[in-house]
C-alpha positions as CSV (number, residue, x, y, z in Angstrom):
1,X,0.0,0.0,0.0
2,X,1.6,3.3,-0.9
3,X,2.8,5.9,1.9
4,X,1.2,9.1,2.4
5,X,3.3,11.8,1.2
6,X,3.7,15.6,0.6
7,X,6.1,16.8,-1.5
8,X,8.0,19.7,0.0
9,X,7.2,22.3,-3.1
10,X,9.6,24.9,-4.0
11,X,8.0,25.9,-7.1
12,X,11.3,24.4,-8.9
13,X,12.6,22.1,-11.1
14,X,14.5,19.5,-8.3
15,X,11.3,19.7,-6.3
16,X,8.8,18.8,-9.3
17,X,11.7,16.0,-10.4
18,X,12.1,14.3,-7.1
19,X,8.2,14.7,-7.0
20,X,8.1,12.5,-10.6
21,X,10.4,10.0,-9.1
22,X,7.9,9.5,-6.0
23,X,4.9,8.5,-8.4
24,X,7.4,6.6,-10.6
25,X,8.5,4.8,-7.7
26,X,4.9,3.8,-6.7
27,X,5.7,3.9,-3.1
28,X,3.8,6.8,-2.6
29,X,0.6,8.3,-2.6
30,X,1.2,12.2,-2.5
31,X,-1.2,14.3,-0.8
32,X,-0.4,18.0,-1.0
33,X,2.2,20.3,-1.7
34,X,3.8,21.8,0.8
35,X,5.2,25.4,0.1
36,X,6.3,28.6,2.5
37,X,4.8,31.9,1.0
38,X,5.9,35.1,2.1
39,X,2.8,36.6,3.2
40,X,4.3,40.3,2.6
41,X,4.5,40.0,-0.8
42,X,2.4,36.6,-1.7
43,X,5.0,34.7,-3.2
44,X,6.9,31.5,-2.9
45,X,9.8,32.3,-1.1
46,X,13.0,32.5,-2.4
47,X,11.3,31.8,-5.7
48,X,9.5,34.7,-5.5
49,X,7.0,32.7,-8.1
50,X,3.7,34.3,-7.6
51,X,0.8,32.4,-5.7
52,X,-1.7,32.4,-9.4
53,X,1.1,30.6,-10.6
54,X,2.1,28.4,-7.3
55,X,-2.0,27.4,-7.8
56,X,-2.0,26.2,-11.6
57,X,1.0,24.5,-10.4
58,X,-0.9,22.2,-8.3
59,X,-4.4,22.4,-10.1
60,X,-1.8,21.1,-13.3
61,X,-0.5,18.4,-10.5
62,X,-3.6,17.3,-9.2
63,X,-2.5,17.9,-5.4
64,X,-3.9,20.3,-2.7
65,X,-2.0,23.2,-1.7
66,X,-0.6,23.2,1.8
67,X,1.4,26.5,2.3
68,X,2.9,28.0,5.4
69,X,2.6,31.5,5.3
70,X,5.7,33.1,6.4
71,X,6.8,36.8,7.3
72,X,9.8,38.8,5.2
73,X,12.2,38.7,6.8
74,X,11.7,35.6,8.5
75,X,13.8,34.8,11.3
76,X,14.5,31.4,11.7
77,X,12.5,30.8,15.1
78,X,9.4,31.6,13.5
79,X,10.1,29.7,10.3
80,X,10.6,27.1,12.8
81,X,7.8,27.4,14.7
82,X,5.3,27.6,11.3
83,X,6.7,25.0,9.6
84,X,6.7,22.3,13.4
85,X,2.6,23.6,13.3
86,X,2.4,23.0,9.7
87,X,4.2,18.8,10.3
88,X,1.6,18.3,13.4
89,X,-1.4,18.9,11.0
90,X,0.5,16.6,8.4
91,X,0.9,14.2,10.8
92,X,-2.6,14.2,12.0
93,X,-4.2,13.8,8.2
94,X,-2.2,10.5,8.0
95,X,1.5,11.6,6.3
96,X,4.3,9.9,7.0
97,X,6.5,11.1,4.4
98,X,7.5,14.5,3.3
99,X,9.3,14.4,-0.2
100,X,12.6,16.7,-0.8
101,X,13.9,17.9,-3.7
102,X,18.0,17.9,-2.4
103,X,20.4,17.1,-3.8
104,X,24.2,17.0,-2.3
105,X,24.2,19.7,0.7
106,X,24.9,17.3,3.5
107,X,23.7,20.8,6.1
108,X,20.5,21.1,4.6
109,X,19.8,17.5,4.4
110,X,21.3,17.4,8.2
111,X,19.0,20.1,9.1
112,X,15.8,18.9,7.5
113,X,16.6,15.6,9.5
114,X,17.4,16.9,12.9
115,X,14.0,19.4,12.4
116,X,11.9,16.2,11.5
117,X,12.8,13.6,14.2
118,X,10.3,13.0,16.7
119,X,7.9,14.6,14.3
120,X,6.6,11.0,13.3
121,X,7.2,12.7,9.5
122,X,10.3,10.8,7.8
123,X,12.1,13.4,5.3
124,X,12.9,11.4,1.8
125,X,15.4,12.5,-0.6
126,X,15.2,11.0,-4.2
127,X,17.6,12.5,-6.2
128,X,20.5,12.5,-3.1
129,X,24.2,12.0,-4.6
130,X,23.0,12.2,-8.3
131,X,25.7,13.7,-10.2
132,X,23.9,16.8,-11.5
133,X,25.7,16.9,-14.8
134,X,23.7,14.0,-15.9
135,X,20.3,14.8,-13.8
136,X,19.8,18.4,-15.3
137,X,20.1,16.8,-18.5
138,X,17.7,14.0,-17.8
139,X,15.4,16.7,-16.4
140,X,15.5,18.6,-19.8
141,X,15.1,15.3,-21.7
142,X,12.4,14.0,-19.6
143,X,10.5,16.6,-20.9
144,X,10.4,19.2,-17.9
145,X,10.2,23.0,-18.7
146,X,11.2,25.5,-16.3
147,X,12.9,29.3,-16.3
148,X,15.3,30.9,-13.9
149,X,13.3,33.3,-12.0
150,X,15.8,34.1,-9.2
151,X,20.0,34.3,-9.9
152,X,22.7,35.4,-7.9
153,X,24.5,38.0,-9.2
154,X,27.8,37.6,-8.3
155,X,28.1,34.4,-9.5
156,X,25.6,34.6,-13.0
157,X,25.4,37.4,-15.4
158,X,22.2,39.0,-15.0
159,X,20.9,38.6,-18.3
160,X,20.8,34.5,-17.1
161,X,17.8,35.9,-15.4
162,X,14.3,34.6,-17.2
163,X,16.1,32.0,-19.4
164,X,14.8,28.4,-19.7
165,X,16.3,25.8,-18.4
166,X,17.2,24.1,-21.1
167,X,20.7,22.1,-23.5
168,X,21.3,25.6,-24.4
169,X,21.5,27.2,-20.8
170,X,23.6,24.3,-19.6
171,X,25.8,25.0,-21.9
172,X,26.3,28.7,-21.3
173,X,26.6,28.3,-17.1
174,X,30.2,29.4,-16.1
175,X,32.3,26.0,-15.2
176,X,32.3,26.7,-11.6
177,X,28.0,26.6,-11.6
178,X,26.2,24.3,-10.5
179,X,24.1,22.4,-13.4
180,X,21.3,22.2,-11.1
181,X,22.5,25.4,-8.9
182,X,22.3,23.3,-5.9
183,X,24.4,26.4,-4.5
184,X,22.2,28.5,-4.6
185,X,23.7,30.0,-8.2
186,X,19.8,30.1,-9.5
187,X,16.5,29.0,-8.5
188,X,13.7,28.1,-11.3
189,X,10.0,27.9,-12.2
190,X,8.4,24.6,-13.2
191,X,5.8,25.4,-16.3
192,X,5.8,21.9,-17.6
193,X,6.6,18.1,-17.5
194,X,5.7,14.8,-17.1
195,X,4.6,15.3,-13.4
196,X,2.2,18.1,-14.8
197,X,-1.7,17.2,-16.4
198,X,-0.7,20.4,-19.2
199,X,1.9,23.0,-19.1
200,X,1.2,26.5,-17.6
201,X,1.5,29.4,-20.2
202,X,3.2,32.2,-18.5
203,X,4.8,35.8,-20.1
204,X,8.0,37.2,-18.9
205,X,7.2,40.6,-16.8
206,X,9.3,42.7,-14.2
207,X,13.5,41.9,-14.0
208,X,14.3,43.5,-10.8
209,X,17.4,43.8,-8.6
210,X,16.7,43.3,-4.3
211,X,18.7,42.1,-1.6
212,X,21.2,41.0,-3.8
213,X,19.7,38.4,-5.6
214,X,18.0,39.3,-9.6
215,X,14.5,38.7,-9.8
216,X,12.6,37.4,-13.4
217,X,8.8,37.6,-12.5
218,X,6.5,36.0,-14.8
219,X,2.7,36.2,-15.1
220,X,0.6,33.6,-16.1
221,X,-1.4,34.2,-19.2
C-alpha cells in the first residue's frame, strides 16, 4: 500500500523531479504540496513565483496546496515554529512522508533531518548523490520545462535571469556553476513536464534587482 506523502514544493525544477520519481516509484501516494509563501509579498519564497502561478502548479498536478505563510524577513524561530505547526497537521491527516527535492548539501539534508525527528514525518530525498551533470540533462530530456526566475549576481550574469532551463542554458553556465544550482547559483519555475496534467502558459514581466539576488517575475497568461 503506498505511503502518504507531501512533497516539499519549491515551485522548482528539483522539487517537481524528485516529486516525478515519487509517483514513478509507486511507493507513494502524494497528498499535497507543501510550500512557504511570504505573506508580505504573496509569493513562494525564495522563488519569489507568484501564488496564481504556485495554484496552476498544483491544479496542473492534481494535489492540494498546503502553504505556510511566512513573514519577510523571517527569522528562523518563527520559520521554525510555522513550519513544526504545519508537520503536526500533516501528521494528524495521516503523512508519514514528506518528499525533498536535495540534492548533495549534506547541512540542509542534516538540518531537515534533525527538524523532522520526533515529528513521526520521515524526510525522503530521491535525487541524493545524483551527479547533477547527468540529472539536469535527464530533467531537460524527460520533458520538464522551467525558467530561472531568481539568480545570484555575483556568481551569474544578470541577463541568465528569465532563461529556460534548457541544453542551451547548460551549456552557457560558467564552469564553476552548478548544473542544477544546488548552491544556490539560481533557483527556477516549473511550467511543464511529465509530473504536470498540461503545461502553464506564462509571459515574462518585471526583472528587478533586491537584496542582492536578480529577480525574473513572470505572469501567467
Amino acid at each position: 500500500m503506498p505511503k502518504k506523502a507531501l512533497i516539499a514544493w519549491s515551485s522548482g525544477k528539483d522539487s517537481a523531479w524528485a516529486l516525478y520519481e515519487a509517483l514513478q516509484s509507486g511507493e507513494y501516494e502524494i497528498a499535497g504540496a507543501l510550500t512557504t509563501v511570504t505573506e508580505t509579498f504573496g509569493r513562494v519564497a525564495m522563488h519569489a513565483v507568484r501564488e496564481e502561478i504556485l495554484k496552476l502548479q498544483c491544479e496542473a498536478m492534481g494535489l492540494k496546496q498546503k502553504i505556510v505563510p511566512i513573514p519577510f524577513p523571517c527569522p528562523n524561530e518563527i520559520y521554525e515554529t510555522r513550519m513544526s505547526a504545519a508537520l503536526a497537521e500533516a501528521k494528524r491527516e495521516g503523512i508519514a512522508h514528506v518528499i525533498f527535492g536535495d540534492l548533495f548539501l549534506e547541512d540542509v539534508r542534516r538540518y531537515r533531518e534533525e527538524k523532522m525527528a520526533g515529528s513521526g514525518i520521515e524526510p525522503v530525498f530521491p535525487l541524493w548523490g545524483r551527479p547533477t551533470s547527468m540529472l539536469a540533462r535527464e530533467m531537460i530530456k524527460g520533458g520538464l520545462k522551467a525558467n530561472l526566475v531568481c539568480i545570484d549576481p555575483r556568481i551569474l550574469p544578470k541577463p541568465f535571469a528569465g532563461r529556460a532551463y534548457d541544453i542551451s542554458l547548460l551549456a552557457d553556465l560558467p564552469a564553476e556553476v552548478d548544473p542544477c544550482g544546488e548552491r544556490g547559483e539560481f533557483h527556477s519555475c516549473v511550467i511543464g513536464g511529465p509530473m504536470f496534467n498540461r503545461e502553464i502558459k506564462v509571459k515574462p514581466a518585471e526583472v528587478v534587482e533586491r537584496d542582492g539576488f536578480v529577480f525574473a517575475d513572470l505572469v501567467p497568461v
